[in-house]
N, C-alpha and C positions, 0 to 999 in steps of 0.2 A: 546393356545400354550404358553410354558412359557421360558421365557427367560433366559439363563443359561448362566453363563458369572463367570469368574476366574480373581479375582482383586487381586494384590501385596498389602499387609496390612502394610510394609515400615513405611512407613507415621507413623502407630500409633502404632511403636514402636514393630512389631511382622515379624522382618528379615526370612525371608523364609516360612511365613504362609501364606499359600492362605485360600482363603472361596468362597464360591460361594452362588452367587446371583442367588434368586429363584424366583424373583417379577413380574408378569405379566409387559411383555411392552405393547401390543397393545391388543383390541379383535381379536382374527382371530382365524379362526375352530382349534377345537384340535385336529385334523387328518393331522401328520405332511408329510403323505404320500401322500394326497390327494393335499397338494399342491407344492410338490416335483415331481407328476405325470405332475399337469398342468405347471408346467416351464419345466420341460423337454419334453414334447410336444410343449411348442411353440420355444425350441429349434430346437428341429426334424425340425420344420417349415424351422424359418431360415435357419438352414441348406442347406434343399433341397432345398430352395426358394419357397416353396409353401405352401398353407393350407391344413387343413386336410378336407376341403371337395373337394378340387380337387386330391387331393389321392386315395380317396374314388370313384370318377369317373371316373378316368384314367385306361380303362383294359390295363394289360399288351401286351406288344407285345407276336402274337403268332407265336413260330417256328418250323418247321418240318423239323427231320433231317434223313435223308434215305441212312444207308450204310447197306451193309451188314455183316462188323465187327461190333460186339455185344460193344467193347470196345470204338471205336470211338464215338460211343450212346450216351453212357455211357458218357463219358469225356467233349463232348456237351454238352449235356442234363444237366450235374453237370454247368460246367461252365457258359453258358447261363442264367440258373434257379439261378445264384447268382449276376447274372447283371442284374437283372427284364426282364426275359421274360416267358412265358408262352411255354415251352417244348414240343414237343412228337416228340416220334421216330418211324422207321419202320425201321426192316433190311432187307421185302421180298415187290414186287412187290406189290402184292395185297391188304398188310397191309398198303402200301403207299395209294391204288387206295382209300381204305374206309376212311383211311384220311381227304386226299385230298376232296372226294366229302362230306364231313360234317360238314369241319371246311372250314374259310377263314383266311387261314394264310397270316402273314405281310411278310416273306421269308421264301423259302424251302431249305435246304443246303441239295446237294443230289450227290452220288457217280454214274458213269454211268454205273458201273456193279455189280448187284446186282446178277446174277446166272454166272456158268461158261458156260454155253451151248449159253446165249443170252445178246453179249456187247454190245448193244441198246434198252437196256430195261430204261436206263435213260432217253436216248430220248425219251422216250413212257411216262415218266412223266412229262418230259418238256412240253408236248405237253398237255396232261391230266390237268397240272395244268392250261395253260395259256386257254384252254376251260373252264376250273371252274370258274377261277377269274384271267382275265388279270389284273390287281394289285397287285398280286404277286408277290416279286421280288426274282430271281432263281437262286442260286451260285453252280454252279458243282466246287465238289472238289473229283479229281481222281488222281491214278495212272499211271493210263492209257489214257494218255492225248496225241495227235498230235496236229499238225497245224489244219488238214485236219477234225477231229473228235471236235476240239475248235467251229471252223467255223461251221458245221453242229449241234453243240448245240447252237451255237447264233443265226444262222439261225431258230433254232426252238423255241427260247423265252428265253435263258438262258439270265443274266443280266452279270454275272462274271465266270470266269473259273480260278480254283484254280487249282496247281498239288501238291498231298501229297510228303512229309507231310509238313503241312503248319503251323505253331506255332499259337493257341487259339487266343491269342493276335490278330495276324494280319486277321484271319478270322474274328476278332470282331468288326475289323477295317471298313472289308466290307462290313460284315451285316448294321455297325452304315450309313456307307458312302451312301449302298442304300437304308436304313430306309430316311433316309433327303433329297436324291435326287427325282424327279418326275419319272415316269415310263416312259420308251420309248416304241416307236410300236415298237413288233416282229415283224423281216425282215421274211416273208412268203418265203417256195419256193415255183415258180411258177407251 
């Protein structure tokens, strides 16, 4: 690599002449890219605080988001997938079930009606998930939220109960808050 450098020539009587210096300073590869890569990699490092081989072994979190607005997906799934998590949607029932029983997700953010004919179809994957993988942790975020319908989604495994519409932000808040926290026992009913 060679050293390139613009001196004031002042001194020896040439006011406003530059020249430039083309003299090797040290040996180092002529590939001034290849070592622009490796300091900006162990920038990235510092950065993050970590090395790149525990990058390399960290899978990302995975999350499942089930409404049955196509948009809501959508807007998750974008947002999410740019704060390192690992995505997928469902907007119907059964696209949740085949999910659900093939992956183990780290949390399901899920709407509790997903058809108009049947508003306990959430509850059926409240339930569905915490059979698959009680380590799931469960955030209903509805519309259609009581006291009485809160309490009968906690009762069934939910961890959190959101009412739409709730700002990305503060869902990410919850997702992060029950990423860190440990899992509690679903209150069964008897």
């Amino acid at each position: 690599m060679l050293w390139t450098s613009l001196y004031n020539e002042r001194a020896k009587g040439g006011l406003g002449n530059y020249r430039i210096n083309t003299e090797p300073v040290c040996p180092v590869k002529q590939s001034r890219f290849g070592t622009l890569k490796k300091v900006s990699g162990k920038l990235r490092q510092m950065w993050l605080g970590r090395d790149e081989r525990s990058l390399r072994e960290t899978p990302l979190p995975r999350l499942l988001v089930v409404d049955d607005e196509e948009s809501i997906c959508f807007s998750m799934s974008e947002y999410f997938s740019l704060h390192g998590y690992k995505v997928d949607t469902a907007s119907e029932i059964e696209e949740a079930e085949k999910l659900i029983g093939a992956t183990n997700y780290k949390v399901v953010i899920q709407d509790l009606r997903l058809t108009m004919t049947n508003s306990h179809d959430g509850l059926d994957i409240i339930r569905l998930i915490r059979e698959h993988n009680p380590q799931t942790r469960i955030i209903v975020l509805t519309a259609y939220g009581s006291a009485e319908i809160e309490d009968e989604a906690r009762r069934c495994g939910a961890d959190a109960f959101l009412r739409k519409p709730k700002p990305l932000s503060q869902v990410a808040q919850v997702v992060q808050g029950l990423i860190e926290s440990p899992p509690k026992q679903a209150i069964r009913p008897a």
